[in-house]
C-alpha positions as CSV (number, residue, x, y, z in Angstrom):
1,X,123.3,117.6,110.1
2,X,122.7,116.5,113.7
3,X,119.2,116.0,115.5
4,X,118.3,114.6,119.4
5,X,115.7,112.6,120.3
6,X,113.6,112.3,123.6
7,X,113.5,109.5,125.8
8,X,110.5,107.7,126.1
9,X,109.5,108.1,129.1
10,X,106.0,106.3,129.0
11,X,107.8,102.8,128.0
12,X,107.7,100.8,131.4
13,X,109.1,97.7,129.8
14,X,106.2,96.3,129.1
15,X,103.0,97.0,127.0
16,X,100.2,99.0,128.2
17,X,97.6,97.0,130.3
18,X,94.7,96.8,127.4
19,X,92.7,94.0,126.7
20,X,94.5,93.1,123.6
21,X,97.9,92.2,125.4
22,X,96.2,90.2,127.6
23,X,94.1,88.4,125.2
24,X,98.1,87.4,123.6
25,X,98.6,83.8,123.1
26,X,102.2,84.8,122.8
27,X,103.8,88.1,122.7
28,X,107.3,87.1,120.0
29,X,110.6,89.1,121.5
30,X,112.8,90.8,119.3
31,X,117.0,91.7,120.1
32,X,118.1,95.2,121.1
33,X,120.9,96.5,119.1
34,X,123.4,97.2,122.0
35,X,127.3,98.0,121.1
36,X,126.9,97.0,117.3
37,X,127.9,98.2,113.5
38,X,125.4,97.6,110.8
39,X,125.0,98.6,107.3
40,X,121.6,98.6,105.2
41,X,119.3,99.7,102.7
42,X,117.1,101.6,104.3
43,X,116.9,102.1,108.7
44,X,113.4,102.7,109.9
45,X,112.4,104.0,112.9
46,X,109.5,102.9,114.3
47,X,107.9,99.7,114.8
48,X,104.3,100.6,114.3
49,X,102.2,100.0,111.4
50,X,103.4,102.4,109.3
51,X,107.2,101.3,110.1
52,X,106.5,97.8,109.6
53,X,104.4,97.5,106.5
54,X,107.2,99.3,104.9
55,X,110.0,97.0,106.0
56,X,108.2,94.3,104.8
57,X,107.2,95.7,101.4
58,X,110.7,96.9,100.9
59,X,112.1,93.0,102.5
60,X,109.8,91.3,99.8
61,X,111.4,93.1,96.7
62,X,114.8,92.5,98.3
63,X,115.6,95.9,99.6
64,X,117.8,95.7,103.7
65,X,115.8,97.2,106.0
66,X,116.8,97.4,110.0
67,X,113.8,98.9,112.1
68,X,114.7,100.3,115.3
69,X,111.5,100.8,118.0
70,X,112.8,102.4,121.1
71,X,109.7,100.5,123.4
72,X,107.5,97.5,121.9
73,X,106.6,96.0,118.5
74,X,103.2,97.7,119.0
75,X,103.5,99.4,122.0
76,X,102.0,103.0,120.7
77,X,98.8,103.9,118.7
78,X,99.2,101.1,116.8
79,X,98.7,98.3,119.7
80,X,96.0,100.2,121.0
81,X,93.8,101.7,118.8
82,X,90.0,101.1,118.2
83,X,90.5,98.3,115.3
84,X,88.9,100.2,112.5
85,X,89.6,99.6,109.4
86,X,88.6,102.4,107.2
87,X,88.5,103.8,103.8
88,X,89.4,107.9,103.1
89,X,90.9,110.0,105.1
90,X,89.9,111.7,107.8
91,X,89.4,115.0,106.3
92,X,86.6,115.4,104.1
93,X,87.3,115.4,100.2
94,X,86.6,118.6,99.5
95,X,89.2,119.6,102.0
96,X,91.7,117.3,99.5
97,X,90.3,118.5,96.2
98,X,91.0,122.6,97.2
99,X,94.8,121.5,97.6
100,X,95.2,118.6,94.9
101,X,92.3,119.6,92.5
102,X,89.6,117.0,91.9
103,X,91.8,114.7,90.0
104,X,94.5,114.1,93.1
105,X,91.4,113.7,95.1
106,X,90.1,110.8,93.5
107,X,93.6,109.5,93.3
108,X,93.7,110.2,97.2
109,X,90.5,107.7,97.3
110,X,91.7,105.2,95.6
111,X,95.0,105.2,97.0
112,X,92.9,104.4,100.4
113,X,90.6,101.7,98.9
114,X,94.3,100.5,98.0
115,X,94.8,100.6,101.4
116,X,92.1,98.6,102.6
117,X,92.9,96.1,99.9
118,X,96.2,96.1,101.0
119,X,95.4,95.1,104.8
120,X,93.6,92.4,103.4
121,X,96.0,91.2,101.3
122,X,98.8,90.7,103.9
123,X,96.7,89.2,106.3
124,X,95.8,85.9,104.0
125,X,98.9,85.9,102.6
126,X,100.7,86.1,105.9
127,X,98.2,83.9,107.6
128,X,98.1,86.8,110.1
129,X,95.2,85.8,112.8
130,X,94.2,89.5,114.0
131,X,89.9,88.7,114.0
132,X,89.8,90.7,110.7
133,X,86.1,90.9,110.5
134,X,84.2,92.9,107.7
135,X,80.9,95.8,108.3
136,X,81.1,99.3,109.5
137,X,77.9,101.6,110.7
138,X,78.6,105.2,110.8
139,X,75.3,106.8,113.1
140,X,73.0,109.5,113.0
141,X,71.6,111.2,117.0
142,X,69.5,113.2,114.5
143,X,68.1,114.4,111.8
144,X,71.1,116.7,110.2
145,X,73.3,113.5,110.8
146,X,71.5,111.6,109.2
147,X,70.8,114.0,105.7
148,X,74.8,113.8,105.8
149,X,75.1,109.9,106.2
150,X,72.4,110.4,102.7
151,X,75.1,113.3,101.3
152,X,77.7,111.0,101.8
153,X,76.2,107.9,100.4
154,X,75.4,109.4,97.2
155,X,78.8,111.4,97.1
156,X,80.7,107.4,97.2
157,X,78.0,106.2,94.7
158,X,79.6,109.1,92.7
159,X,82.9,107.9,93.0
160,X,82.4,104.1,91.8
161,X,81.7,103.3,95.5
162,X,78.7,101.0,95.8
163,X,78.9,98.9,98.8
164,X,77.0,101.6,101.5
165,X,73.7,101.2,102.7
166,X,71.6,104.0,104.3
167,X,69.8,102.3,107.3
168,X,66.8,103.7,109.6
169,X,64.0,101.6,111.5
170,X,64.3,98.0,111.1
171,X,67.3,97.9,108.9
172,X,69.0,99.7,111.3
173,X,67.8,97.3,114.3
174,X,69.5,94.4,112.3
175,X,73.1,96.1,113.2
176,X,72.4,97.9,116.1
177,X,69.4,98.3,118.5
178,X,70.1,101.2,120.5
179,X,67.5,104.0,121.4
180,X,70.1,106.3,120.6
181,X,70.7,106.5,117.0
182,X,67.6,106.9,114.4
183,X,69.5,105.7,110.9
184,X,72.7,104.9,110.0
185,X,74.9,103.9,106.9
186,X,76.3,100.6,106.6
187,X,79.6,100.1,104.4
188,X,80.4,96.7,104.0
189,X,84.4,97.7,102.7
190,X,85.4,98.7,106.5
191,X,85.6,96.9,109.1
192,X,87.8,96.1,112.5
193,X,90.4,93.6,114.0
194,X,92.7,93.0,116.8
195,X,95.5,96.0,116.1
196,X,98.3,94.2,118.1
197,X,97.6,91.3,117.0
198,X,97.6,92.6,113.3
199,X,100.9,94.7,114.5
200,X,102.6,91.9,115.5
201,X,101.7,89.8,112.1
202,X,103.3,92.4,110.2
203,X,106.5,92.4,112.4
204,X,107.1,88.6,112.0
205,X,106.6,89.1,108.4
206,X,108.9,91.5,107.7
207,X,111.6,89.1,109.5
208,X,110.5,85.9,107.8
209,X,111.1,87.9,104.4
210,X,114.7,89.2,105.6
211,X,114.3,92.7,107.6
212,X,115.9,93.0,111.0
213,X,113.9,94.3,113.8
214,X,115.1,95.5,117.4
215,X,113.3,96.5,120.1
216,X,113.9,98.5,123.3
217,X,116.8,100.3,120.8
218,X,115.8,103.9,121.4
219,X,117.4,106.6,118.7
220,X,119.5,109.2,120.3
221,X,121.2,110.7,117.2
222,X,120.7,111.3,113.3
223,X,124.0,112.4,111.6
224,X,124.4,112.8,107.7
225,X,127.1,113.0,105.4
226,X,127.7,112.3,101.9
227,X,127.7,108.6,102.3
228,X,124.5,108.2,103.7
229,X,122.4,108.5,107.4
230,X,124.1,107.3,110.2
231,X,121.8,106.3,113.1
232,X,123.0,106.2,116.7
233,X,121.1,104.1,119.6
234,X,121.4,105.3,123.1
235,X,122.6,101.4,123.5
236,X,125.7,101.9,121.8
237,X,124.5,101.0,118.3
238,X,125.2,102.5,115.0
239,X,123.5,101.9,112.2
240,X,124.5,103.2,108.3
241,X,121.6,103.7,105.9
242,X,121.7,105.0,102.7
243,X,118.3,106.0,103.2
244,X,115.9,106.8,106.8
245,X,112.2,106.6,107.2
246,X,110.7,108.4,110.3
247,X,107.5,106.2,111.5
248,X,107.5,107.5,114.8
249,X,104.0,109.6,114.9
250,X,103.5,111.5,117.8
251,X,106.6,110.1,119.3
252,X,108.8,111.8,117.1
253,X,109.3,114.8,119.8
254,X,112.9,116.3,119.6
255,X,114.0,113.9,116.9
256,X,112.5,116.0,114.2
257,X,110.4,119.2,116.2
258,X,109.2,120.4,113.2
259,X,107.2,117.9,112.3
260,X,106.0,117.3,115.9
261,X,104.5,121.3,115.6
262,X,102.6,120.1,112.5
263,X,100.3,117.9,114.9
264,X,98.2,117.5,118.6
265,X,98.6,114.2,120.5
266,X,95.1,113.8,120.4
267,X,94.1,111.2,123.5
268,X,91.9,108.1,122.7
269,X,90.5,106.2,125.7
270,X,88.7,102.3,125.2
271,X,87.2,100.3,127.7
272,X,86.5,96.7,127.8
273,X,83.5,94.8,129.4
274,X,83.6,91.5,130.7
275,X,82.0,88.9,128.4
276,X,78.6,90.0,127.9
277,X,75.7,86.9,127.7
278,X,75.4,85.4,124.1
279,X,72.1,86.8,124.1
280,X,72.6,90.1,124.5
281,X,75.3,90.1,122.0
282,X,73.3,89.8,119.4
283,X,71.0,91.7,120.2
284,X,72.6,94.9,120.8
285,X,75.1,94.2,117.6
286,X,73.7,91.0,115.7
287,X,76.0,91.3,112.8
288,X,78.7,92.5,114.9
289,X,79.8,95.4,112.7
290,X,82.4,98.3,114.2
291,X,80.0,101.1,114.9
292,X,80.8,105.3,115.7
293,X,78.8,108.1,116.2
294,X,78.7,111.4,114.3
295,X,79.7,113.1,116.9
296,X,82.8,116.3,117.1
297,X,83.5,114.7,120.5
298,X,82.7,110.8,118.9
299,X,82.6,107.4,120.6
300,X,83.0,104.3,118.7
301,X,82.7,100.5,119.5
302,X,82.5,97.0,119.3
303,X,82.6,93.7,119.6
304,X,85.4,91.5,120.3
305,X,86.1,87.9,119.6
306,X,85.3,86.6,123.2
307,X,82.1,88.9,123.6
308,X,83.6,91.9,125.6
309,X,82.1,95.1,124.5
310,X,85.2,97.7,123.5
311,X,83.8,101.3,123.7
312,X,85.6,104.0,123.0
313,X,86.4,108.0,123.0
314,X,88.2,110.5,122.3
315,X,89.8,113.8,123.6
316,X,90.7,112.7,127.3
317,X,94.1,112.3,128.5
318,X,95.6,109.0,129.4
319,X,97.1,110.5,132.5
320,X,93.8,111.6,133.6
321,X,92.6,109.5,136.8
322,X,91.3,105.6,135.3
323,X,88.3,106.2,137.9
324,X,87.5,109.3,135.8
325,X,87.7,107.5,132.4
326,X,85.4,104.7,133.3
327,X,83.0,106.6,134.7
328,X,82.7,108.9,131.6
329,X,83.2,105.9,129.8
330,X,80.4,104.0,131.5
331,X,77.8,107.2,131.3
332,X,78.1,107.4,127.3
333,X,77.8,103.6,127.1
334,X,74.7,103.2,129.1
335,X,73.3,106.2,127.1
336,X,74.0,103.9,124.0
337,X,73.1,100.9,125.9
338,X,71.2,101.2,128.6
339,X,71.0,97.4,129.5
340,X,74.9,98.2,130.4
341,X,75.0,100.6,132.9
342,X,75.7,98.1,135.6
343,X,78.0,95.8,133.0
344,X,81.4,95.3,135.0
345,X,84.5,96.9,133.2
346,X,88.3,94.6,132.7
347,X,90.1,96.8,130.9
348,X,90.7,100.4,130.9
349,X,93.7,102.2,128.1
350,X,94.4,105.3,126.6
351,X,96.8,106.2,123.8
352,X,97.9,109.4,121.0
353,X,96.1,110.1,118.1
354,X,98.5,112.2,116.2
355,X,96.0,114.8,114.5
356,X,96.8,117.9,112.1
357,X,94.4,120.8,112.4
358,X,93.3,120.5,108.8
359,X,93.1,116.3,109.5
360,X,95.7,115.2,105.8
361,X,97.9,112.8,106.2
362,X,101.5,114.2,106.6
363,X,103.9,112.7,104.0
364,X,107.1,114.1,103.1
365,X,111.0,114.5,102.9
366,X,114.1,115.9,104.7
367,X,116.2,116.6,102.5
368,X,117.4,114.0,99.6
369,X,117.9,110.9,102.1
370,X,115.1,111.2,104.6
371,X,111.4,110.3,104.5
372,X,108.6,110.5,107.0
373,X,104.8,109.5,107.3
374,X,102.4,110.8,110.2
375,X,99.1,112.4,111.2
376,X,97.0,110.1,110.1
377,X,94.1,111.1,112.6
378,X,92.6,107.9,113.7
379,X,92.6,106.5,109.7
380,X,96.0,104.6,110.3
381,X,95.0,101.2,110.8
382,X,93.9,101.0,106.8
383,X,95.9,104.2,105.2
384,X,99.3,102.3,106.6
385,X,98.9,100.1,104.0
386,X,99.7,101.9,101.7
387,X,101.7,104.3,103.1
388,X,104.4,101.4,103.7
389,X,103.9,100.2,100.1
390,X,104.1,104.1,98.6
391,X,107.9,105.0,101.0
392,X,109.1,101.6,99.7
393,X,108.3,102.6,95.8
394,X,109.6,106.0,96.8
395,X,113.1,104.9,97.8
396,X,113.1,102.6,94.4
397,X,112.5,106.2,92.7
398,X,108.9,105.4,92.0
399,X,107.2,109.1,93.8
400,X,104.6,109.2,91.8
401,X,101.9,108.3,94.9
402,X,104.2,109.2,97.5
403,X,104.6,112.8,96.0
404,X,100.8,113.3,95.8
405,X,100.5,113.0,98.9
406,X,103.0,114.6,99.8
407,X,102.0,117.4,98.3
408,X,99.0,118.0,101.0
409,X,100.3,120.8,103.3
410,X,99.2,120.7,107.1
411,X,99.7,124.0,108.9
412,X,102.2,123.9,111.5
413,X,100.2,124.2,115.0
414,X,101.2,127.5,117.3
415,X,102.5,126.6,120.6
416,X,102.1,122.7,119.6
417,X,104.5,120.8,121.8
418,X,104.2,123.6,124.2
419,X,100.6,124.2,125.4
420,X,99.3,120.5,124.1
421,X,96.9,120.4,127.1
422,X,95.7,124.0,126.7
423,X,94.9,123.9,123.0
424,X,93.4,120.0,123.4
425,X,91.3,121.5,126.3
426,X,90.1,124.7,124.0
427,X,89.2,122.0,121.0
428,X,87.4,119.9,123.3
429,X,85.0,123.2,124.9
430,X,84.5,123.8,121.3
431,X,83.1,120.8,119.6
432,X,81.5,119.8,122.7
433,X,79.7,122.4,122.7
434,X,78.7,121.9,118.8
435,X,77.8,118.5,119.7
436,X,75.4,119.6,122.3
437,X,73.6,121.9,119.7
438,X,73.4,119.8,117.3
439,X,76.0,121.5,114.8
């Protein structure tokens, strides 16, 4: 069994210019494989967050892993996202109970409070500095928002989940003073960090505890046999698994197209202010808690560790003109703001959100020897951890939590991979204009 893969032709040998590469203190360099022979465990490709925390779960119960990342450590949605780290999925759980039943929903829950935990863990144990940083406000425009911030409140309290507060008037001044949100609920289980710098943590963990990692080693060619995968790099490289794990999101293009079809890249943009005045920092955000809207069409923000204000949105394209992007960027944030409407803006970055139309997370297998993870629709920062931990039980023969979720079905997408623009532009004319009545 043979499959291609594309080139990646956004990679400029360097990563994209966002405010968290620049705010590196040093950026580690990993080896390409060029003209070599290796034998392992388990090959992964992709060195995103999903790639790495399963190297290094599978490295710490002394399981080979080689993970091949045809660009950066970091250099797709996982270097560049918003920060959040969240709990759920982002499908609601009804959506998860009409396919697993209520029971695998609540297992679906707690796998992602596993999740959370899971971040948490690796970044004390790994003494990983990423500006982890705990509070998350989810806020209401208006009144129906806000009754289903209340829905949702009671629906965690349900679950076991007491740490969400419902916030309106001066409560919600104490996380955010905006004139453009009238409640909001607070969970103090989410929160945000530095994602490259979280990325690359990871990465050096999973060498210390014995995986091998090589960068700028793009995949050209999967062949099987009864022996294992063999993995060809367009370098020369060959690498013999017994087992492969696709971590490439929406980058996995030709390499697998079936699973590409089963998704939209999804554009996120973020800006970054310069360093706002001490002052105004706390008053806009005093507790400096992640914040996003309720919106179809959202925005989300917040604060990072030298003061810069990082807004961001969704559903643009990052080849759209940067003049463009700041200025829409700019507009929503001095609707939010209106103190910055002047504010000066660094940093301006885009990147793919790999999103199914139904929004599950898209686990499953190729075949006996091949296993992927994707779609996880903005929730990947959090739901990686455990996604790495699940593959890695999965290739020890422990399913039971990768086979729950694998069993979640995401429809494959007509024309996806084809008409992206076309059926992102339709989406966006849709929920825009749900957004702008209120819906």
């Amino acid at each position: 069994m043979r499959h291609t893969a594309p080139h990646l032709d956004t990679f400029q040998g360097r990563h994209a210019d966002s405010w968290y590469a620049d705010s590196l203190d040093d950026l580690p360099v990993f080896p390409a494989l060029e003209q070599q022979v290796l034998e392992t465990d388990v090959c992964i490709v992709g060195a995103g967050l999903t790639g790495l925390t399963t190297a290094l779960t599978l490295a710490e119960n002394g399981i080979r892993a080689v993970v091949l990342e045809g660009a950066l450590v970091g250099f797709g949605a996982s270097g560049r996202n918003g920060g959040q780290v969240l709990h759920g999925f982002a499908c609601p759980q009804t959506r998860l109970a009409r396919q697993l039943g209520d029971d695998g929903a609540r297992l679906c829950w707690a796998l992602s409070l596993a999740g959370v935990a899971a971040l948490k863990e690796r970044v004390e144990r790994h003494n990983i500095d990423c500006d982890l940083h705990w509070g998350y406000v989810t806020v209401a425009e208006n009144a129906r928002q806000l009754r289903a911030l209340a829905d949702w409140r009671q629906a965690l309290h349900g679950q076991g989940y007491p740490r969400t507060t419902l916030l309106t008037g001066a409560d919600l001044r104490e996380e955010i003073d905006s004139p453009a949100y009238i409640g909001g609920l607070h969970d103090s289980g989410c929160g945000h960090l530095h994602p490259l710098r979280y990325t690359l943590g990871l990465a050096r963990a999973a060498v210390a505890q014995g995986a091998q990692l090589f960068e700028r080693t793009r995949v050209s060619r999967i062949d099987e046999d009864t022996r294992g995968v063999i993995v060809h790099t367009a370098g020369g490289g060959t690498i013999r698994a017994d087992r492969l794990i696709l971590a490439c999101n929406v980058d996995i293009g030709a390499l697998k197209p079936g699973l590409a079809r089963r998704f939209l890249p999804v554009a996120s943009h973020i800006v970054a202010t310069a360093p706002l005045p001490a002052e105004l920092r706390s008053r806009l955000l005093p507790r400096e808690a992640a914040v996003c809207d309720s919106r179809h069409v959202l925005n989300y923000f917040r604060l990072s560790s030298d003061g810069r204000l990082l807004f961001g949105g969704r559903l643009k394209r990052p080849q759209a003109d940067q003049a463009g992007i700041r200025a829409e960027r700019r507009a929503e944030m001095a609707r939010i703001f209106p103190e910055l409407g002047e504010v000066a803006i660094d940093y301006s970055w885009g990147g793919y959100i790999d999103m199914g139309l139904n929004k599950v997370p898209q686990f499953g297998r190729l075949g006996q020897r091949i296993l992927y993870a994707q779609g996880f629709a903005g929730h990947g920062v959090a739901l990686t951890g455990i996604a790495g931990q699940l593959m890695a039980r999965a290739i020890e023969e422990d399913n039971a939590g990768f086979d729950l979720l694998a069993g979640l079905r995401a429809p494959t997408i007509p024309f996806a991979g084809r008409a992206d623009d076309a059926l992102i532009r339709l989406g966006v004319t849709f929920y825009r204009l749900r957004d702008r009545l209120g819906l």
